[in-house]
N, CA, C and O atoms as a DFTB+ gen file, in Angstrom:
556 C
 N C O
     1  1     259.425     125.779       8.618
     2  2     258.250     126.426       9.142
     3  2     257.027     125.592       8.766
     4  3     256.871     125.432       7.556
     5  1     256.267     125.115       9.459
     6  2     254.695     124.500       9.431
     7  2     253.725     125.383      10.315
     8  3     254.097     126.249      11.107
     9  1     252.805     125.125      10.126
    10  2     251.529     124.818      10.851
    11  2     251.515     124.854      12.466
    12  3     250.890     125.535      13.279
    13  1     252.628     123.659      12.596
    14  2     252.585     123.620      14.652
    15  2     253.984     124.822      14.672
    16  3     253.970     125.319      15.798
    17  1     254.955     125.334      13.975
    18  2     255.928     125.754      13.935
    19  2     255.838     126.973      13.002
    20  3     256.721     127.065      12.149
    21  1     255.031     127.778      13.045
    22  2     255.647     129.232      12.250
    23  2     256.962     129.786      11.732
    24  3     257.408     130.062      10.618
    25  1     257.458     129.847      13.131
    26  2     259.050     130.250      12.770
    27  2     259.239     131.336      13.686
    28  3     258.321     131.247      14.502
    29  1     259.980     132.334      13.967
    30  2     260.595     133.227      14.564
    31  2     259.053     134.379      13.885
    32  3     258.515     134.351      12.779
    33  1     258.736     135.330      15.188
    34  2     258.174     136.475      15.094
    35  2     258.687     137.328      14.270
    36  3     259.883     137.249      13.986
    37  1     257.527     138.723      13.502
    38  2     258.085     138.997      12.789
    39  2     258.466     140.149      13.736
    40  3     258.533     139.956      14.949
    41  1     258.770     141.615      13.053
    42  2     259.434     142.494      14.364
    43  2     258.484     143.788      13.687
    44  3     257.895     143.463      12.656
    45  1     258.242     145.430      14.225
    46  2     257.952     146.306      14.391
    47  2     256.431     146.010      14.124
    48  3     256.075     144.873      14.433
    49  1     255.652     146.695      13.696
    50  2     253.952     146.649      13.597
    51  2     253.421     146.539      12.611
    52  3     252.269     146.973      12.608
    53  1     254.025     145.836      11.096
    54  2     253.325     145.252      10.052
    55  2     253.556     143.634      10.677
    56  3     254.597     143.322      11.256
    57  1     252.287     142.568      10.433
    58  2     251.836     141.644      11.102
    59  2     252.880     141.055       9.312
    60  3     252.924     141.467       8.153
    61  1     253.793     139.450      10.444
    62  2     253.966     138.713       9.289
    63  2     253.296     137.668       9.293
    64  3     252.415     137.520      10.140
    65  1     253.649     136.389       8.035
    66  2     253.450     135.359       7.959
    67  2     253.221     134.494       9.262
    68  3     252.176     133.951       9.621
    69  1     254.220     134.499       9.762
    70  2     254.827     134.319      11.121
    71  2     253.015     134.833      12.544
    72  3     252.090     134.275      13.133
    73  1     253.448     135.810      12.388
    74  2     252.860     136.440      13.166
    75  2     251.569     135.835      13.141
    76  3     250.862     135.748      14.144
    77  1     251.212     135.364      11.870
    78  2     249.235     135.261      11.115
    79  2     249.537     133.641      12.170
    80  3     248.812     133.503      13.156
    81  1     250.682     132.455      11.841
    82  2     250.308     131.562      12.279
    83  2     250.111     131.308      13.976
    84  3     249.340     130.712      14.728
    85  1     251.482     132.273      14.065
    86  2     251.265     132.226      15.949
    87  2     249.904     132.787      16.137
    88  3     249.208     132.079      16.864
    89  1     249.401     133.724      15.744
    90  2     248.275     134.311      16.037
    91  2     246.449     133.144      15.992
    92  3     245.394     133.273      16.613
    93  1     246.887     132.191      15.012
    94  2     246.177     131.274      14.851
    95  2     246.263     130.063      15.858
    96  3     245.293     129.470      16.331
    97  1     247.535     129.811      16.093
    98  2     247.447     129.278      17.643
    99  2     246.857     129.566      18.896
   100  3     246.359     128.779      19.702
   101  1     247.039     131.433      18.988
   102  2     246.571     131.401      20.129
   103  2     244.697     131.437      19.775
   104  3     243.874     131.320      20.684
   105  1     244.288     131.629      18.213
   106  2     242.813     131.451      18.449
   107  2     243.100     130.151      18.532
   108  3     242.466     129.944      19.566
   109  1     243.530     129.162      18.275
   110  2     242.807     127.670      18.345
   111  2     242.559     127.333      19.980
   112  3     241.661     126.670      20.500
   113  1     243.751     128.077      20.620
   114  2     243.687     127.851      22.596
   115  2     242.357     128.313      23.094
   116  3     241.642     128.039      24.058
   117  1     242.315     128.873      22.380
   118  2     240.723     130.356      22.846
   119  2     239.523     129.257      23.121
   120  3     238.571     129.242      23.900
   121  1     240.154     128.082      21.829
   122  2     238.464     126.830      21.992
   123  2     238.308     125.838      23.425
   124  3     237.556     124.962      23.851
   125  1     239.428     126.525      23.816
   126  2     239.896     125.375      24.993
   127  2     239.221     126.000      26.259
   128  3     239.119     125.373      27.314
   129  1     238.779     127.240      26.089
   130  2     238.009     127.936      27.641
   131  2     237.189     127.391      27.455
   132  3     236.659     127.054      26.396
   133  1     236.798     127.100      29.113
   134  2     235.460     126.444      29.260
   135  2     234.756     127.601      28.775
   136  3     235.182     128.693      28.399
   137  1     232.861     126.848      28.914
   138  2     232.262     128.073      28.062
   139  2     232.006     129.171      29.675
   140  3     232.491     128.946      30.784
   141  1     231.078     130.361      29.258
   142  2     230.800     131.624      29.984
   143  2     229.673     132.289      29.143
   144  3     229.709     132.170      27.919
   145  1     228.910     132.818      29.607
   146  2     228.134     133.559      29.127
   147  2     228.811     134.888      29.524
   148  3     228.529     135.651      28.600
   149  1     229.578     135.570      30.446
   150  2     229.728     136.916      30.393
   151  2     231.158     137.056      30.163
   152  3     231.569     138.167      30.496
   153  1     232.060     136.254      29.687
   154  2     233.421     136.551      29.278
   155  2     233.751     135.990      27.945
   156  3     233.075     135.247      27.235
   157  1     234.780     136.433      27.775
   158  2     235.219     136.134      26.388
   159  2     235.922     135.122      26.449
   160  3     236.333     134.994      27.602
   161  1     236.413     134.017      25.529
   162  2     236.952     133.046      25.249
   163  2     238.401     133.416      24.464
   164  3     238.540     133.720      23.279
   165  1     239.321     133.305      25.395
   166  2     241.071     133.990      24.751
   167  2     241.851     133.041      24.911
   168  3     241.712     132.192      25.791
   169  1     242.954     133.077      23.907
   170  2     243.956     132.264      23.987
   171  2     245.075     133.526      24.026
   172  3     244.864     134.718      23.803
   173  1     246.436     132.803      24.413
   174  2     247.634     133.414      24.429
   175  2     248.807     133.061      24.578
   176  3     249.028     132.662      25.721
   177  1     250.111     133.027      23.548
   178  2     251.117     132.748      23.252
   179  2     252.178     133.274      23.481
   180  3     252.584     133.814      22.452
   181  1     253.052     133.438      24.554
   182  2     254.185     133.926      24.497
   183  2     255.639     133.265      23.727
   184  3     256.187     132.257      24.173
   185  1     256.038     133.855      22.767
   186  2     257.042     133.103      21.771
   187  2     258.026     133.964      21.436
   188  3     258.059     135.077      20.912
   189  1     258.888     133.134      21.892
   190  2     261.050     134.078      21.861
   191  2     261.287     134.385      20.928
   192  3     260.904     133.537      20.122
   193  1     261.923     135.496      20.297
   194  2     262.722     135.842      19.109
   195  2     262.884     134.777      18.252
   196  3     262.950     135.042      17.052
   197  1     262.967     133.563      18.625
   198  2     263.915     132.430      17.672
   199  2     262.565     131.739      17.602
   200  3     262.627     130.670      16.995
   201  1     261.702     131.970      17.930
   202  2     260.555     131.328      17.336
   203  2     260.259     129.848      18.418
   204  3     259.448     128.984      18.085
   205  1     260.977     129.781      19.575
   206  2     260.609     128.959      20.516
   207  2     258.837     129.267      21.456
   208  3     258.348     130.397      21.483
   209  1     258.354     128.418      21.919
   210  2     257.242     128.913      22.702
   211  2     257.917     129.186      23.712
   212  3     259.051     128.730      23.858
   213  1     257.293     130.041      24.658
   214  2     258.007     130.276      26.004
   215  2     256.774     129.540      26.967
   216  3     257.022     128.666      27.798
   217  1     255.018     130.225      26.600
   218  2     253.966     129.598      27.501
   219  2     252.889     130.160      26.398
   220  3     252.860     130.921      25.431
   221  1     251.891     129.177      27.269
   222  2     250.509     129.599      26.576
   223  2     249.659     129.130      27.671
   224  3     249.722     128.406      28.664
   225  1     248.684     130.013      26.918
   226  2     247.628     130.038      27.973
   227  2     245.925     130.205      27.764
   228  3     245.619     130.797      26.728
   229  1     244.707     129.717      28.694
   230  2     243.598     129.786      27.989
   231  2     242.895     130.919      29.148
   232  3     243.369     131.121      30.266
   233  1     241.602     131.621      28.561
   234  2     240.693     131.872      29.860
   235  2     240.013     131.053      30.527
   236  3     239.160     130.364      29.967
   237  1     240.271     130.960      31.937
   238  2     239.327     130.152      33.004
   239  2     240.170     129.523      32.858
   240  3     239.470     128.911      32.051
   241  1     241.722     128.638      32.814
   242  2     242.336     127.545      32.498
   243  2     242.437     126.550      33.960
   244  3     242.487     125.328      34.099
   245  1     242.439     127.571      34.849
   246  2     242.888     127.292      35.946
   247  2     241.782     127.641      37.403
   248  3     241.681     127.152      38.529
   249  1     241.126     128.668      36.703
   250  2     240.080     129.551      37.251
   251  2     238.804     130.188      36.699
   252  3     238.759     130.337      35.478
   253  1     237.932     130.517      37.314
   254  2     236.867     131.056      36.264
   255  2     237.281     132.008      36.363
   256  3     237.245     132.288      35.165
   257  1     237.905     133.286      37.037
   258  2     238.746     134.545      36.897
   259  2     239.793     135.011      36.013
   260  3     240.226     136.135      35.760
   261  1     240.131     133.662      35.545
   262  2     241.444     133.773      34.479
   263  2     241.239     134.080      33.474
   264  3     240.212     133.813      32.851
   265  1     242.691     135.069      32.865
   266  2     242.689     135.786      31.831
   267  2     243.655     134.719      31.627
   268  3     244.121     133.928      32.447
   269  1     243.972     134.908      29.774
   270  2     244.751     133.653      28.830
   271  2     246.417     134.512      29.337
   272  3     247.322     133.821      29.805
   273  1     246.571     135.904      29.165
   274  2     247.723     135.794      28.928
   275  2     248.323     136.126      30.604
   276  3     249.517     135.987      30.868
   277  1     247.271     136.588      31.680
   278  2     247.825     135.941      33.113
   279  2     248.517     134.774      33.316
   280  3     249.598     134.688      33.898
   281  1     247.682     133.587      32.676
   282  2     247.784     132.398      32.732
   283  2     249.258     131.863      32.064
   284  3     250.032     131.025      32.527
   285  1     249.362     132.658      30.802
   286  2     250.544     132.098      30.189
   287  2     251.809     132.916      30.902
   288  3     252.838     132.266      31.088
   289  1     251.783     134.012      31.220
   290  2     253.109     134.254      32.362
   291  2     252.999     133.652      33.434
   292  3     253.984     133.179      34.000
   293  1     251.875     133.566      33.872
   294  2     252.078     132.848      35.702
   295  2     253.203     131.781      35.268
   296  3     254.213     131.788      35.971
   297  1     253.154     130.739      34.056
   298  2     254.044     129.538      33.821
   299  2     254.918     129.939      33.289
   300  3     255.497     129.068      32.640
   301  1     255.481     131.205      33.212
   302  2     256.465     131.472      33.105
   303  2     257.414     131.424      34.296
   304  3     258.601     131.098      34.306
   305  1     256.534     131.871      35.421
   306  2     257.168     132.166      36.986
   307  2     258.316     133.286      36.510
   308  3     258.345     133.893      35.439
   309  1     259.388     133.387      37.788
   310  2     260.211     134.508      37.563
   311  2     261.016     134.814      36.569
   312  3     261.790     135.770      36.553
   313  1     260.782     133.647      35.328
   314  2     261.676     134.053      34.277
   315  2     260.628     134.792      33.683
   316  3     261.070     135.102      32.577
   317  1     259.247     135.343      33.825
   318  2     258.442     136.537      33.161
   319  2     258.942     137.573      32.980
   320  3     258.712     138.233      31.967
   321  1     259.836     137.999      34.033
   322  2     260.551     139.383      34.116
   323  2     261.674     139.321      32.454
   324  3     262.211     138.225      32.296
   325  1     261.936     140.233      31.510
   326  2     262.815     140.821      31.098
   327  2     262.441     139.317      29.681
   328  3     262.934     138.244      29.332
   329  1     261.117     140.341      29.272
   330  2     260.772     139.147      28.083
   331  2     260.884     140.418      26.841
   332  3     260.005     140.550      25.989
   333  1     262.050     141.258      26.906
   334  2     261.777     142.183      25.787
   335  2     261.823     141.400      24.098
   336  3     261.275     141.775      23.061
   337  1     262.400     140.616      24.271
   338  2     262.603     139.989      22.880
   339  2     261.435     139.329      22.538
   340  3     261.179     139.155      21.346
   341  1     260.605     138.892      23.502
   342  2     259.610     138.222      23.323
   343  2     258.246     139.109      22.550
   344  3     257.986     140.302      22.393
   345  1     257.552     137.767      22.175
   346  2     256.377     138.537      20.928
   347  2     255.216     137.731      21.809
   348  3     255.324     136.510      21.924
   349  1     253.734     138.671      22.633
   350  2     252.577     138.095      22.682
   351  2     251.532     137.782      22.066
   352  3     250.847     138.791      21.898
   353  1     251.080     136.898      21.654
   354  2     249.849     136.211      20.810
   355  2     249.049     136.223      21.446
   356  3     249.270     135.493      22.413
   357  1     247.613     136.940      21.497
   358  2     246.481     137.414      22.199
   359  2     245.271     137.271      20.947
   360  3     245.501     137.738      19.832
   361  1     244.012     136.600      21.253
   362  2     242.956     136.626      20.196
   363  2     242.631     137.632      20.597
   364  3     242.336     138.336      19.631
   365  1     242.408     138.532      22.181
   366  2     241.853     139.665      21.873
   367  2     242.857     140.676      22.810
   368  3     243.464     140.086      23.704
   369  1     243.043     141.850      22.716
   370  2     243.395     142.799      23.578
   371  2     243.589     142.588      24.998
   372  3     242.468     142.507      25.501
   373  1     244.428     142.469      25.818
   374  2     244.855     142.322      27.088
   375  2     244.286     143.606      27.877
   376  3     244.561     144.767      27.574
   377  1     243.451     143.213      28.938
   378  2     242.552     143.709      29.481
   379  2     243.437     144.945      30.222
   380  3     244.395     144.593      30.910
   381  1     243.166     146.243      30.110
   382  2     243.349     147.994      30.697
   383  2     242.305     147.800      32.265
   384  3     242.530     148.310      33.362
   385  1     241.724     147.340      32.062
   386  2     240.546     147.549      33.467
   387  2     240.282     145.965      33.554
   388  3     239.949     145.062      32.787
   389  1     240.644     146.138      35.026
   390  2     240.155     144.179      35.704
   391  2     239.154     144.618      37.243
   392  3     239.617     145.296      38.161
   393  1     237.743     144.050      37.215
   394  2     236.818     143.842      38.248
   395  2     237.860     142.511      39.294
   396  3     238.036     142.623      40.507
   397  1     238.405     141.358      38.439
   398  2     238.262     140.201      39.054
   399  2     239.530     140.288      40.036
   400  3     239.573     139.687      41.109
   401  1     240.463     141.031      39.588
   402  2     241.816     140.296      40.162
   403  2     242.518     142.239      40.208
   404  3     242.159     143.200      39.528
   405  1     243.309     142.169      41.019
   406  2     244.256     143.792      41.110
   407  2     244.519     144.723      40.428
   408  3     244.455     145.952      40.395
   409  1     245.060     143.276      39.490
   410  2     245.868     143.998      37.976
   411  2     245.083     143.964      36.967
   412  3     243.966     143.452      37.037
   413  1     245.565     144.508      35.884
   414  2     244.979     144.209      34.446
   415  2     246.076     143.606      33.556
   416  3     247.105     144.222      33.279
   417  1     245.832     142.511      33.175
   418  2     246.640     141.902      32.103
   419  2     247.462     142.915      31.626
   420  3     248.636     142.587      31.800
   421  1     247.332     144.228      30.992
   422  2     248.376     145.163      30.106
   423  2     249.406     145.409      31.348
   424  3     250.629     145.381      31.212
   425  1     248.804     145.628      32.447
   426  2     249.923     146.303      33.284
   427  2     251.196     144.752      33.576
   428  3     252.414     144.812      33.411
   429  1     250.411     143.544      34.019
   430  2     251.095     142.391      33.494
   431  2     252.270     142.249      32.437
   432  3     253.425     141.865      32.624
   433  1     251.738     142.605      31.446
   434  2     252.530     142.338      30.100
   435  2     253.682     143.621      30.099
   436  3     254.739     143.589      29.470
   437  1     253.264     144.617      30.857
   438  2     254.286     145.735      30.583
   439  2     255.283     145.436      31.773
   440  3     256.471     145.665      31.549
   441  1     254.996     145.045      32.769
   442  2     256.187     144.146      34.107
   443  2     256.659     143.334      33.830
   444  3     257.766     143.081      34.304
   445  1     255.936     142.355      32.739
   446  2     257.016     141.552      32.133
   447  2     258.341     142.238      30.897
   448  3     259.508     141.854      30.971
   449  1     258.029     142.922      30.193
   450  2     259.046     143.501      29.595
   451  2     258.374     143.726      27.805
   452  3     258.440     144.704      27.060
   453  1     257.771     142.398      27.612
   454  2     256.941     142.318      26.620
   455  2     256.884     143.639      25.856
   456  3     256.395     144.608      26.436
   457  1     257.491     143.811      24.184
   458  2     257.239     145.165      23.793
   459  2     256.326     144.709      23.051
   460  3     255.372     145.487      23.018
   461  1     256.196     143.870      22.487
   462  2     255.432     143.571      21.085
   463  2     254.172     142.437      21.929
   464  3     254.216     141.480      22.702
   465  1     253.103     143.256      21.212
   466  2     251.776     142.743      21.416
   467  2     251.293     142.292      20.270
   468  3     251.493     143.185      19.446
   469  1     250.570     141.060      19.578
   470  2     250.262     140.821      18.337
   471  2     248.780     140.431      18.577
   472  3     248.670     139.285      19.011
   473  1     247.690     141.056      18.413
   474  2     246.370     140.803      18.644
   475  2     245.075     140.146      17.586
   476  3     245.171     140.331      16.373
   477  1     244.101     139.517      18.059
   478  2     243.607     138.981      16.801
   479  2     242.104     140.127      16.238
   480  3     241.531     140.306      15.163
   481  1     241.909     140.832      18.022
   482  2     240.565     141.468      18.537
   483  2     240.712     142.497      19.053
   484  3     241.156     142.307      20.185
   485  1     240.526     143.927      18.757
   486  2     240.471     144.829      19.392
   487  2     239.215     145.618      20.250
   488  3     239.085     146.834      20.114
   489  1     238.372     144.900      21.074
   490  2     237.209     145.659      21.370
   491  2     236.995     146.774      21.663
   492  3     237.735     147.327      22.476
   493  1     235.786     147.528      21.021
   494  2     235.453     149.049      21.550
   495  2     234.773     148.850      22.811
   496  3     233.667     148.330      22.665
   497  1     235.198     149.181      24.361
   498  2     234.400     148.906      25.060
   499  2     233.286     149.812      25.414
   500  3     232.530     149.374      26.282
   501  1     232.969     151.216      24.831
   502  2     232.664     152.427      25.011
   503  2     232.805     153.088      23.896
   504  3     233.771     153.157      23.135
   505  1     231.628     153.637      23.847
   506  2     231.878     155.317      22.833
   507  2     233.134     155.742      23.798
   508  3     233.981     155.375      22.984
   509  1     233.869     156.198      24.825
   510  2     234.575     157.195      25.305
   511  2     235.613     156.704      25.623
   512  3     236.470     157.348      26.230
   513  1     235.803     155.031      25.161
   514  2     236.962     154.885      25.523
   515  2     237.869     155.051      23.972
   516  3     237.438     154.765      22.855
   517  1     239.413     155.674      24.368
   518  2     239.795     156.083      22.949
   519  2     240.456     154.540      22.220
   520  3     240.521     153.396      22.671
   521  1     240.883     155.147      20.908
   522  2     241.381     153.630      20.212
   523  2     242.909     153.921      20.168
   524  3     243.294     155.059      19.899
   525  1     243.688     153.028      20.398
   526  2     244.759     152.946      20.092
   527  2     244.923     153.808      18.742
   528  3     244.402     153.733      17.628
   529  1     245.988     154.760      19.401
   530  2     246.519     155.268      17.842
   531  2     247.601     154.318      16.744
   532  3     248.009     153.294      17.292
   533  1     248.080     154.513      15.367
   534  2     248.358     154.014      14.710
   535  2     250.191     153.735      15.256
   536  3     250.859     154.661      15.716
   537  1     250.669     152.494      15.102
   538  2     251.812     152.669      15.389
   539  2     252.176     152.546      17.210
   540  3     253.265     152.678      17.769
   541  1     250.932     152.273      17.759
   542  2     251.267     152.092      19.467
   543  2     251.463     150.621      20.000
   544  3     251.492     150.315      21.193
   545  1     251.582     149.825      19.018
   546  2     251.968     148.802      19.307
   547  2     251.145     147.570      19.203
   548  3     251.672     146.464      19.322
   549  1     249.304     147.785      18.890
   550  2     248.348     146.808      18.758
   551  2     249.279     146.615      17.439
   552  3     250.180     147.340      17.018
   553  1     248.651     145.137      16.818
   554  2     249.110     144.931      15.456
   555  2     247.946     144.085      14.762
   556  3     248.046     143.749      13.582
C-alpha cells in the first residue's frame, strides 16, 4: 500500500485508512477542473473491492456541464451497470438536483449499482433541505 496505491476499500460506514487515501485522490483530481466562479471543483474515483481503479473523473473534464463522478462512469461505458462491489470517491456529495443535464449524479450512481459512497464534502444547500441521517451511507 502507498500513496498512488491505498489498497482495497474499506467496507460498511466507518471511513478507513484506505478510504482517507482514495479519498485524497479524488481531492487531488478536484485541482484538475478548470476554474468557475459558480461551480464547485470535484474529483471522483471509482475503485473495485480489490483496490483496482475502475475510472476517475474531474468537473468540466470534458464539458463545462460536467459533474466528476458523471464523468468517471461515462468511462466506464456499459460495464457501469452492476458496480455493487465497487466503492465511490467524491470530494463532495453527488448532486440530488441537476439544472444542467436530466439526471442527477445520485440517481447515476444508484443505476450503476454503487452501494458505498465515500465523500470528502457534504453541503447544506438550504435551511430545508434535510441531512442525511446517521448510517445512510454518506461516510
Amino acid at each position: 500500500m502507498t500513496a498512488a496505491d491505498p489498497g482495497a476499500p474499506g467496507v460498511g460506514a466507518l471511513a478507513s485508512a484506505a478510504d482517507r487515501g482514495w479519498l485524497a485522490q479524488a481531492i487531488d483530481l478536484s485541482r484538475r477542473c478548470p476554474p468557475s466562479r459558480t461551480a464547485y471543483a470535484v474529483g471522483a474515483i471509482i475503485v473495485a473491492a480489490d483496490g483496482a481503479v475502475l475510472a476517475g473523473g474531474y468537473s468540466r473534464e470534458t464539458s463545462p456541464h460536467d459533474h466528476a463522478e458523471e464523468v468517471a462512469l461515462a468511462k466506464l461505458g456499459p460495464a457501469a451497470s452492476g458496480l455493487g462491489a465497487a466503492t465511490l470517491y467524491s470530494s463532495l456529495e453527488p448532486c440530488r438536483v441537476r439544472a444542467s443535464r436530466a439526471r442527477p449524479c445520485a440517481e447515476l450512481v444508484i443505476e450503476a449499482g454503487l452501494r458505498r459512497v465515500v465523500i470528502a464534502w457534504l453541503p447544506r444547500l438550504a435551511p430545508s433541505t434535510p441531512p442525511y441521517s446517521a448510517n445512510s451511507g454518506a461516510i
